[in-house]
C-alpha positions as CSV (number, residue, x, y, z in Angstrom):
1,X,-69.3,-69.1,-41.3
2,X,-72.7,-69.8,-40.1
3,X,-70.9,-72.5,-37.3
4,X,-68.1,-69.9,-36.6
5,X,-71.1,-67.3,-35.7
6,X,-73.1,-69.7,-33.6
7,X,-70.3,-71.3,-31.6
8,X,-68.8,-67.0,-30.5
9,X,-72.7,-66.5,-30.1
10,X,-72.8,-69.6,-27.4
11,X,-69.7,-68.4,-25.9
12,X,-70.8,-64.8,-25.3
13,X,-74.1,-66.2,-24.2
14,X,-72.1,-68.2,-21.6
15,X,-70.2,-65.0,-20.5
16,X,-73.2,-62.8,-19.7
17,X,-75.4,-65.3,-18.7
18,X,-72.4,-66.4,-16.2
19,X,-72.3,-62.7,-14.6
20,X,-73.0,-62.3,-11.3
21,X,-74.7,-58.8,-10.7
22,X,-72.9,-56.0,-8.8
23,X,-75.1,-55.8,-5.4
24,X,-75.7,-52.5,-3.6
25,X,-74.2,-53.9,-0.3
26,X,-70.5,-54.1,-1.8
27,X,-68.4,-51.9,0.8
28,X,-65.5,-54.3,1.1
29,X,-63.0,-54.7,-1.4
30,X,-59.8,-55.1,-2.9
31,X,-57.5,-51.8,-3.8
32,X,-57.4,-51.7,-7.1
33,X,-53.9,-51.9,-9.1
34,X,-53.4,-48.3,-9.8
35,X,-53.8,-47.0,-5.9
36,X,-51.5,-50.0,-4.8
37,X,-49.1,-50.4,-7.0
38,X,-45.9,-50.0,-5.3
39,X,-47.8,-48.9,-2.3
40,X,-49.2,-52.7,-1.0
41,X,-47.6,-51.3,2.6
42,X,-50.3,-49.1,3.1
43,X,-53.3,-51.6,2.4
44,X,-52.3,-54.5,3.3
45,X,-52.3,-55.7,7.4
46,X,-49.0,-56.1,9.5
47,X,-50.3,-58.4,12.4
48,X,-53.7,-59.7,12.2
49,X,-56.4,-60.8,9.6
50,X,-60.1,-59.4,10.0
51,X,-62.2,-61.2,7.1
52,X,-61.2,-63.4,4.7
53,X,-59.2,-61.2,2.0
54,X,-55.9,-61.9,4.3
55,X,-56.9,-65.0,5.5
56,X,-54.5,-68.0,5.5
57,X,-51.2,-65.4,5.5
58,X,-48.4,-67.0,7.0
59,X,-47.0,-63.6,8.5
60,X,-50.3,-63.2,10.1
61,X,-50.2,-66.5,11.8
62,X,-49.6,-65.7,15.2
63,X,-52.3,-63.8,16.1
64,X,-54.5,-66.4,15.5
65,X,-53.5,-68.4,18.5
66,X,-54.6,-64.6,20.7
67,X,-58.4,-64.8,18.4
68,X,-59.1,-68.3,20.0
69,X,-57.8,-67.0,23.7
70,X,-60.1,-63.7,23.1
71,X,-62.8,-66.0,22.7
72,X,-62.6,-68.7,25.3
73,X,-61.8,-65.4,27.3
74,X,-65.1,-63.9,25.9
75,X,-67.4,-67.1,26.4
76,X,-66.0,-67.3,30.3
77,X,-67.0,-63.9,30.5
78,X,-70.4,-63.7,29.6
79,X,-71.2,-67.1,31.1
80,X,-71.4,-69.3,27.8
81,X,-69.4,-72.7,27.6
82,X,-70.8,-73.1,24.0
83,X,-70.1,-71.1,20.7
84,X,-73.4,-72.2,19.1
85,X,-75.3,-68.9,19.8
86,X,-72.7,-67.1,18.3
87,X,-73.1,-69.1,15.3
88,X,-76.4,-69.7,14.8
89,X,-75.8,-65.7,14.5
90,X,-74.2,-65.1,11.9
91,X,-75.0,-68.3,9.8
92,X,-78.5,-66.8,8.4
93,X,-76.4,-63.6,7.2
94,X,-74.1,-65.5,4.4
95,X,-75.6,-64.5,1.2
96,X,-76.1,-61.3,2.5
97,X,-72.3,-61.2,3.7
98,X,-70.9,-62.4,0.7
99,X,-72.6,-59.5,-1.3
100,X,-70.4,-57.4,0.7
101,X,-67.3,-58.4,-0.6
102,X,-66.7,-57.2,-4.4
103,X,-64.4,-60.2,-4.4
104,X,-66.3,-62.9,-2.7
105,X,-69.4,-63.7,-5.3
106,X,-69.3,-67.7,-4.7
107,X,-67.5,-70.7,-2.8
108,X,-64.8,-70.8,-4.7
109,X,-63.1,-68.4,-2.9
110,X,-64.1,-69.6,0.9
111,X,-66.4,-72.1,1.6
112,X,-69.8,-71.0,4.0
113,X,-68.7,-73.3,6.9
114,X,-64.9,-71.5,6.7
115,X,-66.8,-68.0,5.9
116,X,-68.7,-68.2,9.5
117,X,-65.8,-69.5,11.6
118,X,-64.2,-66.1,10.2
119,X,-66.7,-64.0,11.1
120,X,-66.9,-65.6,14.4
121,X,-63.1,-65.2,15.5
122,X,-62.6,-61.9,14.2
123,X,-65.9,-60.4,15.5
124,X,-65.3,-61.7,18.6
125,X,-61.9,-61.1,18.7
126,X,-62.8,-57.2,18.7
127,X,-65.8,-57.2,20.6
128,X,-63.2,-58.6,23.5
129,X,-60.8,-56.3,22.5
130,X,-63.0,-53.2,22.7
131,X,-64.0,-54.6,26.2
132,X,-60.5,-55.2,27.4
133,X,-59.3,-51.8,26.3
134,X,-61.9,-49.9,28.3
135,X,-62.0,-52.5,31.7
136,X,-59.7,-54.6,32.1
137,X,-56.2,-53.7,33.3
138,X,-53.9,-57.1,33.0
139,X,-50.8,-58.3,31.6
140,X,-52.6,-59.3,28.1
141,X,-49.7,-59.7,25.7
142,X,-51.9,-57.7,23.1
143,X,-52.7,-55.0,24.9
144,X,-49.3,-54.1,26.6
145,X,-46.9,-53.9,23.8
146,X,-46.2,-52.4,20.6
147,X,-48.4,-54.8,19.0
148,X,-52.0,-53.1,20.3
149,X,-50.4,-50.1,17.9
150,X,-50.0,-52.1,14.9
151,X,-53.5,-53.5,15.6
152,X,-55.5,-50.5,15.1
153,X,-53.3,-49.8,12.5
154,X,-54.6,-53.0,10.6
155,X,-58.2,-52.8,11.8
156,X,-58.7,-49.7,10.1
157,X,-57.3,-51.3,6.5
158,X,-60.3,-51.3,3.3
159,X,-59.3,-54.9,2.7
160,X,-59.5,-56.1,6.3
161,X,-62.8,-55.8,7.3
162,X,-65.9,-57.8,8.5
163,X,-69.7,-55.8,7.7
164,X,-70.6,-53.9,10.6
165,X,-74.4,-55.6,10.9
166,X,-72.3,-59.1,11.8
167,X,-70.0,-57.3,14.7
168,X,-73.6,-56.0,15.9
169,X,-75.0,-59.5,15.4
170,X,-72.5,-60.9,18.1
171,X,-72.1,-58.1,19.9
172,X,-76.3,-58.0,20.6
173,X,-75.9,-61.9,21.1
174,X,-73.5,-61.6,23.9
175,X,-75.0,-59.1,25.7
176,X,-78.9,-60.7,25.6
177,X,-79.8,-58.4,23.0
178,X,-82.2,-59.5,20.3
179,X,-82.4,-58.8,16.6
180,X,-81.4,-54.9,15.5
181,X,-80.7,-54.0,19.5
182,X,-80.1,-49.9,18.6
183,X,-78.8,-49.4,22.0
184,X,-76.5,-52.0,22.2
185,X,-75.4,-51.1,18.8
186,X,-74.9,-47.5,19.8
187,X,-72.9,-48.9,22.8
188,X,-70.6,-51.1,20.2
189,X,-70.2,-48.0,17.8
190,X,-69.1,-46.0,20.9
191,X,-66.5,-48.6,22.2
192,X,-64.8,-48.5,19.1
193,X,-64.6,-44.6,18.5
194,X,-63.2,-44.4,22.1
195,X,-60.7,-47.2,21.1
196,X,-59.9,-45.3,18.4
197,X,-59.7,-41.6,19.9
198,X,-56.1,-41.9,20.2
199,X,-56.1,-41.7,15.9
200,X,-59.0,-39.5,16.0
201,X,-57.7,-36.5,17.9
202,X,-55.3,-36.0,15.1
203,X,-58.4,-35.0,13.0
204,X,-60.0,-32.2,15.3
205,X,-62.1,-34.4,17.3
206,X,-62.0,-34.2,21.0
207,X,-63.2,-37.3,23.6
208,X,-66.7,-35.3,24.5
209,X,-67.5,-35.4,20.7
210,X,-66.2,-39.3,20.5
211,X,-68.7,-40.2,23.5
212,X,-71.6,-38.3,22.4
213,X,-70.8,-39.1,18.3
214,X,-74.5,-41.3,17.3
215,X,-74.1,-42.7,13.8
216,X,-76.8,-44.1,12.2
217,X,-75.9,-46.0,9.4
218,X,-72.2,-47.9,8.8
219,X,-70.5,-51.1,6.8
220,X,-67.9,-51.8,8.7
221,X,-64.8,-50.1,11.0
222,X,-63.4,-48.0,8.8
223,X,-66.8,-46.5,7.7
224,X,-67.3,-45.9,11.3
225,X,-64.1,-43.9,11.9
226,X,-64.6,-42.0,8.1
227,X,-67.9,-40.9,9.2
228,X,-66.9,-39.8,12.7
229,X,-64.5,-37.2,11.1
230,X,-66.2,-36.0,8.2
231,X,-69.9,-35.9,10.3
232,X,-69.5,-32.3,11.4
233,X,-68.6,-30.8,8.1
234,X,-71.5,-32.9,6.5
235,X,-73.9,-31.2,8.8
236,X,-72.6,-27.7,8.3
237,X,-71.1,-27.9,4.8
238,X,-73.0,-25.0,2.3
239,X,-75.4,-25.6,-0.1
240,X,-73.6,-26.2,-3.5
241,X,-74.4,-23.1,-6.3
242,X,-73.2,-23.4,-9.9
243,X,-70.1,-20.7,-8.9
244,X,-68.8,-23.8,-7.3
245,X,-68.5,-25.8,-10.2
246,X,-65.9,-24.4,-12.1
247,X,-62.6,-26.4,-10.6
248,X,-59.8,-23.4,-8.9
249,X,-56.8,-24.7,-7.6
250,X,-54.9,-22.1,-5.2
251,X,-51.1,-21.3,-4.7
252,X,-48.1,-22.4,-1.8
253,X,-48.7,-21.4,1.6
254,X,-45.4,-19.3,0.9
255,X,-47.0,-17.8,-2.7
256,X,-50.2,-17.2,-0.4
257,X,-48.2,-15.6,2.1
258,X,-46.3,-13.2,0.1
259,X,-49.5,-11.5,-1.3
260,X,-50.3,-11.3,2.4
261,X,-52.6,-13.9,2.7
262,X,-52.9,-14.6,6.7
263,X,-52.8,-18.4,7.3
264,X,-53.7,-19.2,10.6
265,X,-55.2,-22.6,12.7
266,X,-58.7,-22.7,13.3
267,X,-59.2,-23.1,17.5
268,X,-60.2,-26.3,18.6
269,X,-62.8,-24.3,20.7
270,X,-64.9,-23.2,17.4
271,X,-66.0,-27.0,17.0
272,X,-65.1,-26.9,13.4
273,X,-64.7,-30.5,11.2
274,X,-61.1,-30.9,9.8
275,X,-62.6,-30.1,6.5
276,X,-63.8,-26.7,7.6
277,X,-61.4,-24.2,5.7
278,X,-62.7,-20.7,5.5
279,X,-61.2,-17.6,4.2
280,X,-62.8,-14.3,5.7
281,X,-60.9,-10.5,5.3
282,X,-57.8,-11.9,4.1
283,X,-57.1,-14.4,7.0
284,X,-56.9,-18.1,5.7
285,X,-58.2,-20.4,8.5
286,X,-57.3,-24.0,8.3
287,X,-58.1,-26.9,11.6
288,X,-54.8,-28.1,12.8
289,X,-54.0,-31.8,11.1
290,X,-52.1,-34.0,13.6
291,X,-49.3,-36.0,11.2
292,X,-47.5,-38.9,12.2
293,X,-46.8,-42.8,10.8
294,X,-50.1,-43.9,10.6
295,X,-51.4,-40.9,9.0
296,X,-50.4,-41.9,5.5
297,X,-51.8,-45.5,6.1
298,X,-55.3,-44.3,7.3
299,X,-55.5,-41.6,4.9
300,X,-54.7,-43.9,1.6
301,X,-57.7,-45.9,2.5
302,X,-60.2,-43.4,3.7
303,X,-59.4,-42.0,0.0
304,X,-60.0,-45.5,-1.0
305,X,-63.1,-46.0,0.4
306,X,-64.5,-42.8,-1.1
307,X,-63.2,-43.6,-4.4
308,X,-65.1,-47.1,-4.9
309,X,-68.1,-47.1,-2.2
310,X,-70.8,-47.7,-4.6
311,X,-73.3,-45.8,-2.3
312,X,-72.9,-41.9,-3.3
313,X,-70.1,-40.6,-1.3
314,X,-69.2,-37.2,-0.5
315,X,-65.4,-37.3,-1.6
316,X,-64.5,-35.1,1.7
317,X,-60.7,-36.4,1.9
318,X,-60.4,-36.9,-1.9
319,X,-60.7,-32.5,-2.0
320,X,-58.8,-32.3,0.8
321,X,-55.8,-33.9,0.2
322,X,-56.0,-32.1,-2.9
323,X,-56.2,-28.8,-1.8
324,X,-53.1,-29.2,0.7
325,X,-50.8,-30.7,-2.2
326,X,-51.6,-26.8,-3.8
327,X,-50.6,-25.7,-0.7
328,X,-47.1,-27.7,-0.4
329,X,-45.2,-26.9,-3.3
330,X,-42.0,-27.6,-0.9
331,X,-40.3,-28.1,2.4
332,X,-40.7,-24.4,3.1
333,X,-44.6,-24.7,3.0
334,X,-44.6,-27.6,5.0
335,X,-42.2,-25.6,7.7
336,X,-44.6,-22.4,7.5
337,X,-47.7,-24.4,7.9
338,X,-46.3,-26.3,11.1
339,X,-45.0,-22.9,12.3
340,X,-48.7,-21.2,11.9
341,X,-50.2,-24.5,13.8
342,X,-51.7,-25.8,11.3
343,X,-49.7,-28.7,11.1
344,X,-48.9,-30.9,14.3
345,X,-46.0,-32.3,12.7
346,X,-44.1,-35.7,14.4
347,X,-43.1,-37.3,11.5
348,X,-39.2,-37.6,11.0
349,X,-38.6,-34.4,9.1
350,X,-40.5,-31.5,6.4
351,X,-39.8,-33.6,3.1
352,X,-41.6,-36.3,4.7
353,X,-44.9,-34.6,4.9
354,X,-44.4,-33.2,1.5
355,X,-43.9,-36.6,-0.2
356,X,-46.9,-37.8,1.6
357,X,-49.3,-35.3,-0.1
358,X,-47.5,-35.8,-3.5
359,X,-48.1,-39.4,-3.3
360,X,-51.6,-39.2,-1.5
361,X,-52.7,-37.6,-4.5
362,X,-51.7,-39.3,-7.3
363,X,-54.5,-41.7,-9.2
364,X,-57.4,-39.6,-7.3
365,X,-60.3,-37.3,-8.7
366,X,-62.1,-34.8,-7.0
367,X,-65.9,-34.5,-6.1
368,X,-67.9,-32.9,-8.4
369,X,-68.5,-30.2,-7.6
370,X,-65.2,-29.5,-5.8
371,X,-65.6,-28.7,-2.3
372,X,-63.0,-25.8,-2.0
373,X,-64.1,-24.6,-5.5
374,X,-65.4,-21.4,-3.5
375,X,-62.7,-20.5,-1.2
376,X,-60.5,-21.0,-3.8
377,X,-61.5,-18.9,-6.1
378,X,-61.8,-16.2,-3.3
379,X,-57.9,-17.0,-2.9
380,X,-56.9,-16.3,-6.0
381,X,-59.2,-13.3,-6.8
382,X,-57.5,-11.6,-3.6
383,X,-54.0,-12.6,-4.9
384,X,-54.6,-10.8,-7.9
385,X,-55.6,-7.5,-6.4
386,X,-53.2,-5.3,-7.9
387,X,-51.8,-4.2,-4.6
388,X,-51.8,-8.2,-2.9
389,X,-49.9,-8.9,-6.5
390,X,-47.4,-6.0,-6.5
391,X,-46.2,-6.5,-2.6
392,X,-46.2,-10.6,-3.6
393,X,-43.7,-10.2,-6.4
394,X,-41.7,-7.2,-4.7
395,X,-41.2,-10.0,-1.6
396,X,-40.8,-12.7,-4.0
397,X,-38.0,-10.8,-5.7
398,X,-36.4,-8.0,-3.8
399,X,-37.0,-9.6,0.0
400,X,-37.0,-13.5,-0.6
401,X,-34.0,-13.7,2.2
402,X,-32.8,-11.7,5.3
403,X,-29.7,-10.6,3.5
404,X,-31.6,-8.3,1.2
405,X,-33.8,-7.0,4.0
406,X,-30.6,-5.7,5.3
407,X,-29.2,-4.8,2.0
408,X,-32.1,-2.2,1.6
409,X,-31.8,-0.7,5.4
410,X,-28.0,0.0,5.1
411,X,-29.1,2.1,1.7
412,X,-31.5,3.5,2.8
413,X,-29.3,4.8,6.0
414,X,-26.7,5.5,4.0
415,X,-28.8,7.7,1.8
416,X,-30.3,9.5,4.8
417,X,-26.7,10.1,5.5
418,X,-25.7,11.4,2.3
419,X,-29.0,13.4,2.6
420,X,-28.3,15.0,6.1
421,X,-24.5,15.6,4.9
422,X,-25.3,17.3,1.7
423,X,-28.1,19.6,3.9
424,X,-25.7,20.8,6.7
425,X,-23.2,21.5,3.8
426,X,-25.6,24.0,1.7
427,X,-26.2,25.3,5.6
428,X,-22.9,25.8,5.9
């Protein structure tokens, strides 16, 4: 017994000994199994490889040929025939990139000398495109086709992503720029939001706020474009009191509507964050959400992100989502929210955006506290006014369709009739 204790003793020794430690700079990673199963579509890039999670894909082969033209393009450019300042920086950053990656803890995976070439293509691959998207007008194969869609598509994926601080690295490097340039690494930061306005817009940001959008502190792409829609709500959000904490959940857009709730779309003139929902004298104000596509793509891994981040992370689109699936209990919320505004609908048809939210919401938690605890609680304590609740079920169950609406104005002519009949009869 004695060797049976000493030998599982060894082997558990060996196990935690073995363990590498979970670093604080992990913001890249792998979707776990229960957001992607049966969902890999949405996480997983179309056209192009950024970082080594996807590297090596044969269906991703082609653009590789279009990284190595980006960056002979690049070098020509900016006056370099060499690639060794480029490398020299980003070589000194390994270590600190590998912590980055929750699933790239030793060489097994890539080796250093592959790691850098990487980070080398891909950074410079978007620096260039970022340049050629905002100057140059040409016949670039990448930029005129269907392709540049799919692109920004994939550059926005969780698992498809190279840190931030290594993009500015190059980016610094190519433009003379030395160490931690802020400037330069304001100008990169602004690039890419104006590259990515086209998305953007869909989430109640307008061009003036893109260009004049500073933000301090980001891991990588995705971060970038997660921050520059939830930054205005983050500023303005209220201060959290213990009301809040209690978890309310509200009714359909149609429920909400029969106990003559208001639901209207916040103006893009009152500079309000997507996230901004407010309910003031019975009127239900909600930013308009511009759906399409991509939305479900760049939504699943915003939700992502928020979910495993290991830095504290207001769970902004994690609530939100949540709060529209109460909304949508069917097509006919989906058609009365579009009809009020406060959905810019171009996806194929109503069920769609109603699946979406279903499945957007499936395997997620909420922040603690809830963000729309507040409001909705407001919601439901109006719906239950005993006025608000007796017009709500009298709609609900007397005028739920035109034909009953009708129904009740040819009785109540015909008893005015019968009335004005029976009254010129006593008369008489």
């Amino acid at each position: 017994m004695t060797k049976v204790n000493e030998r599982v003793t060894t082997r558990i020794n060996q196990l935690v000994s073995s363990l590498t430690p979970i670093h604080p700079e992990r913001c890249i990673f792998k979707v776990p199994h229960q957001l992607r199963h049966g969902k890999e579509e949405f996480y997983e890039p179309k056209v192009i490889s950024i970082g080594p999670y996807h590297r090596g894909n044969p269906c991703l082969a082609s653009m590789e040929e279009h990284k190595i033209r980006y960056l002979q393009s690049l070098l020509r450019r900016t006056g370099n025939r060499s690639v060794d300042r480029l490398v020299q920086a980003v070589v000194p950053h390994v270590e600190k990139v590998r912590k980055c990656y929750a699933e790239l803890k030793s060489t097994d995976y890539i080796s250093s000398e592959e790691l850098v070439q990487t980070l080398v293509l891909d950074g410079c691959f978007i620096i260039e495109l970022m340049f050629r998207c905002q100057y140059v007008n040409n016949d670039d194969p990448v930029l005129n086709s269907m392709v540049l869609i799919a692109l920004g598509k994939d550059m926005i994926l969780i698992e498809n992503q190279i840190p931030f601080f290594i993009l500015e690295n190059l980016f610094n490097t190519i433009n003379h720029g030395h160490g931690h340039d802020h400037s330069l690494g304001n100008e990169l930061k602004r690039q890419i939001l104006v590259f990515f306005y086209p998305r953007l817009k869909n989430y109640s940001l307008t061009l003036q706020d893109v260009e004049q959008l500073i933000i301090p502190e980001v891991c990588h792409l995705l971060d970038i474009i997660h921050k520059a829609i939830c930054f205005r709500f983050h500023e303005n959000s209220r201060t959290t009191t213990s009301s809040q904490i209690e978890r309310e959940f509200v009714n359909s857009a149609t429920k909400l509507k029969e106990a003559s709730v208001w639901l209207n779309a916040s103006s893009s003139t009152e500079n309000r964050s997507m996230f901004d929902i407010t309910f003031t004298k019975g009127k239900l104000n909600i930013p308009t959400l511009g759906l399409d596509d991509g939305s479900e793509i760049e939504i699943r891994n915003f939700i992502a992100l928020e979910l495993y981040q290991q830095s504290h992370m207001q769970r902004f689109w994690c609530d939100y989502v949540i709060f529209m699936d109460h909304l949508i209990a069917s097509s006919n919320d989906v058609d009365l929210l579009t009809h009020r505004g406060i959905f810019n609908n171009r996806m194929i048809d109503t069920n769609s955006v109603d699946n979406m939210f279903k499945n957007l919401t499936r395997n997620i938690i909420t922040s603690h506290p809830y963000t729309y605890s507040e409001i909705s609680k407001e919601l439901n304590d109006y719906c239950d006014r005993p006025w608000n609740k007796w017009r709500a079920t009298l709609k609900h169950n007397y005028f739920n369709t035109p034909w009953t609406i009708i129904s009740l104005i040819a009785a109540l002519a015909l008893l005015s009739l019968t009335s004005i009949q029976t009254v010129f009869s006593i008369i008489s």
